[in-house]
N, C-alpha and C positions, 0 to 999 in steps of 0.2 A: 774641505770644500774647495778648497783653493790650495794650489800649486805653488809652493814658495819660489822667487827666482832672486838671485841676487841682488841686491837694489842697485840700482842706477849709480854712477858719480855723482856728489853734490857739485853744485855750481862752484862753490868753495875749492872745492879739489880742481876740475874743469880748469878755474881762475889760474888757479897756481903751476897750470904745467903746459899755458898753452899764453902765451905774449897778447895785450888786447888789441896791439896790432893785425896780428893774424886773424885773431878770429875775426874783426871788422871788415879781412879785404874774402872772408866769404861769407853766403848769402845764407841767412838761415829759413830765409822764406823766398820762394822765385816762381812769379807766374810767368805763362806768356800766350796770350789771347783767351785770358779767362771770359768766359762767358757762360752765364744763367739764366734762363728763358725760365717764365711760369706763363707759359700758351705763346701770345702773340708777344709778351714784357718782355723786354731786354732787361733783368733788373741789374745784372753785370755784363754790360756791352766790348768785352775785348780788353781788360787792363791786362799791363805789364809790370808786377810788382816786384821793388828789389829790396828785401829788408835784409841789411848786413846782421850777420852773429858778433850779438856784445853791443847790440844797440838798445835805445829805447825809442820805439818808431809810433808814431802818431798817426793814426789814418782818420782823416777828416773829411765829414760831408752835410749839407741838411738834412732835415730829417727824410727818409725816403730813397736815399742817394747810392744805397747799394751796399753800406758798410756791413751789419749786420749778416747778409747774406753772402758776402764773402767770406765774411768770417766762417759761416757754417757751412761755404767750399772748402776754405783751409783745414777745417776741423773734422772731415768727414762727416757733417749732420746731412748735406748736401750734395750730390753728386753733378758734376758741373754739365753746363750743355756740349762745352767744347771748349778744347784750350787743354794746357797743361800744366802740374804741380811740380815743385820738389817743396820736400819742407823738412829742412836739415840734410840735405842732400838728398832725400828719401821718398821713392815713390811714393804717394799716397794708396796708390793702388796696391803696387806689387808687394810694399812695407806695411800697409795701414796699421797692422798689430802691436809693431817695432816705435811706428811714430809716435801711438798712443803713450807708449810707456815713457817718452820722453818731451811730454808736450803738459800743460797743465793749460786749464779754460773756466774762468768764469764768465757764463753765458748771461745775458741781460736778464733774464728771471730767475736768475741765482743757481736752477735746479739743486735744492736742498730735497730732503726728505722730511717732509714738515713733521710726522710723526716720529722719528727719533730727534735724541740728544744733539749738543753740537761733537761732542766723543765719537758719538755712535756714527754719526757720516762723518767725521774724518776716518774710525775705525774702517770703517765700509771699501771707502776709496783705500786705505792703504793697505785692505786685505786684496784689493782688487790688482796692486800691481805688485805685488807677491812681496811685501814689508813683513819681516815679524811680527808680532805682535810687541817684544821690545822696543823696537825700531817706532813702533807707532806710537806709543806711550811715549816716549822720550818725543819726538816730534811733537807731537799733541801739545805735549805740556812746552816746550819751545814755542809754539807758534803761539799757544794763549797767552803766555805769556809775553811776547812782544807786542801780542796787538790788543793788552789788556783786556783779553774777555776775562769776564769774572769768575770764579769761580762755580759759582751756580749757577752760569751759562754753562756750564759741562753736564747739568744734570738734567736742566730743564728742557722739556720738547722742542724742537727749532719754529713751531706754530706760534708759540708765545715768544718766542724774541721780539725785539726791536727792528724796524728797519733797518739798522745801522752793525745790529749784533748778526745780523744774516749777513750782510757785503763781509764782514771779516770773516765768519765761519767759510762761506763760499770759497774766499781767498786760500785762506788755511788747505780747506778742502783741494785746494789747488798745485798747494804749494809741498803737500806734504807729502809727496813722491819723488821731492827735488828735479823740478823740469828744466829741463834745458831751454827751453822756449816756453812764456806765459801767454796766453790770448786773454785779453780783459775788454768785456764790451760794458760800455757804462758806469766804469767802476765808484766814480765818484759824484751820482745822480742820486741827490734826494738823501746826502748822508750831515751830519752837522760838520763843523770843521772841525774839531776835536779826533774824530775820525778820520776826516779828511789827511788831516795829519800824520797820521800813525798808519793810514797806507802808504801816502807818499813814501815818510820814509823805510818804511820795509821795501818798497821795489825800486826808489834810488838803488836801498844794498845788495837787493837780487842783481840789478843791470852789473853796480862795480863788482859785484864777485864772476861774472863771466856770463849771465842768464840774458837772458833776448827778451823783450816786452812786446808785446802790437795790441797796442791802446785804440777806442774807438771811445770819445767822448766830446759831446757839445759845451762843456765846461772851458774854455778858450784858455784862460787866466793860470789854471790848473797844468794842464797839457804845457801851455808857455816854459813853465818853470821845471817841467820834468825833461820832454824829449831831445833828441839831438837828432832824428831823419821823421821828419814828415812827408805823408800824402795826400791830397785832396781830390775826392772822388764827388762828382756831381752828374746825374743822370747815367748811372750807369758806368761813365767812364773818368779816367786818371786826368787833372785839368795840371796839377802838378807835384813834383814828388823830389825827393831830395832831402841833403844835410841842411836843418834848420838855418843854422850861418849863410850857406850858398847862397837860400831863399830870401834871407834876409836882407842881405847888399848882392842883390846877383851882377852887380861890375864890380863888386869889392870897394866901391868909393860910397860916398852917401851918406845921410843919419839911415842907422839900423832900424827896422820897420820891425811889427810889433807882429805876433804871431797872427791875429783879426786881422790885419791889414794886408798881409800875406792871404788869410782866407777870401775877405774882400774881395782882392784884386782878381785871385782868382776864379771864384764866382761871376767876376762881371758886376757886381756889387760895389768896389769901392766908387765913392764920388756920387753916387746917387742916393739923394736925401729921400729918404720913405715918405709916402704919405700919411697927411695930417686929418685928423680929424677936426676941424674947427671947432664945434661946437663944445670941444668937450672941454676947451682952454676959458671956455666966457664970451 
């Protein structure tokens, strides 16, 4: 049914034969005047996004602010109003096939296959980018393995999972093509910390082996401890973007400001006390 093709480099190999200097001074995602209309909405009004290769990039906004559907411009769910891509140098257009093979996505509803296994959609997706059947077995059992699915998560329907045993199957499902680039929207919404856990640390070691992340999560606390280039997108459009550190002291002098505070400020948000509800104190 499917066409074997060679697999891809893992990130691991990628890592070892390319300096992570390099790859950070080019871009593995580059927009420029992206824009998404749905009728009169601007929901992506004109950003210019620059996420270096060999980073792990945060892109931040409220709820409504244009993330999501960015996402699904970079990822081809979406074809944009105007504006242009590269994503790993690579037309989205003239490449779209090329990118696919080199890009992994967990989209905010997981897209599993609630009727098979958690096997049977990894098997799925790694028949789909032309993996052995070896190659997917030895994967399989690698990824469950590091991210502690149980066993008899491999056998049971993905409908009876867990909320928590889907975000890793998805992951997996993501990871098991070895992509050069992950897009992760929500990744860590609604999972206990235990889990929490054991994604972080699988995509710490994706980014140090040479892999590119672009994270979209209102988790603050989380994001803080992982990335090293954020962007915050509000109404549409980029308010700021840049290496965490930059953001942090941007005169280099100062106490260092806290990722919320960074959001904050850029929002237009910090320094203004919310409103109270009286009544509800006594």
């Amino acid at each position: 049914m499917f066409d074997e093709q060679p697999p891809a480099p893992s990130v691991a190999q990628i890592s070892e034969r390319e300096p992570s200097s390099e790859r950070k001074s080019r871009l593995a995602i580059e927009t420029r005047g992206l824009i998404r209309r749905f009728g009169d909405v601007a929901a992506v009004a004109g950003i210019d996004l620059e996420v270096p290769e060999g980073s792990f990039y945060g892109f931040l906004g409220p709820n409504g602010a244009g993330k999501s559907t960015t996402i699904k411009c970079l990822t081809g769910l979406l074809d944009p109003t105007r504006g242009s891509m590269r994503i790993l140098g690579l037309d989205p257009v003239a490449d779209g096939v090329e990118i696919k093979r080199r890009v992994g996505v967990v989209p905010e509803d997981l897209a599993l296959f609630e009727r098979l296994t958690g096997e049977e959609n990894l098997a799925f997706v790694g028949k789909v980018h032309g993996l052995s059947r070896q190659l997917i077995e030895q994967r399989t059992a690698d990824l469950f393995t590091v991210l502690q699915l149980e066993r008899s998560a491999a056998s049971s329907l993905v409908a009876d999972y867990s909320h928590g045993m889907r975000k890793k199957v998805a992951l997996a499902a993501a990871l098991i093509s070895a992509p050069r680039l992950l897009f992760l929207d929500e990744p860590f919404e609604g999972i206990d910390a235990v889990t929490s856990h054991q994604i972080k640390v699988l995509l710490q070691d994706f980014v140090t082996r040479g892999g590119t992340i672009f994270l979209t999560s209102h988790v603050l606390d989380i994001v803080e401890r992982l990335v090293d280039h954020v962007a915050i997108i509000q109404h549409g459009r980029l308010v700021a973007q840049g290496p965490v550190d930059g953001l942090s002291t941007p005169d280099g002098e100062g106490e260092r400001r806290s990722l919320e505070d960074i959001f904050l400020d850029a929002l237009g948000a910090e320094g203004h006390d919310p409103n109270r509800i009286e009544w509800l104190t006594g």
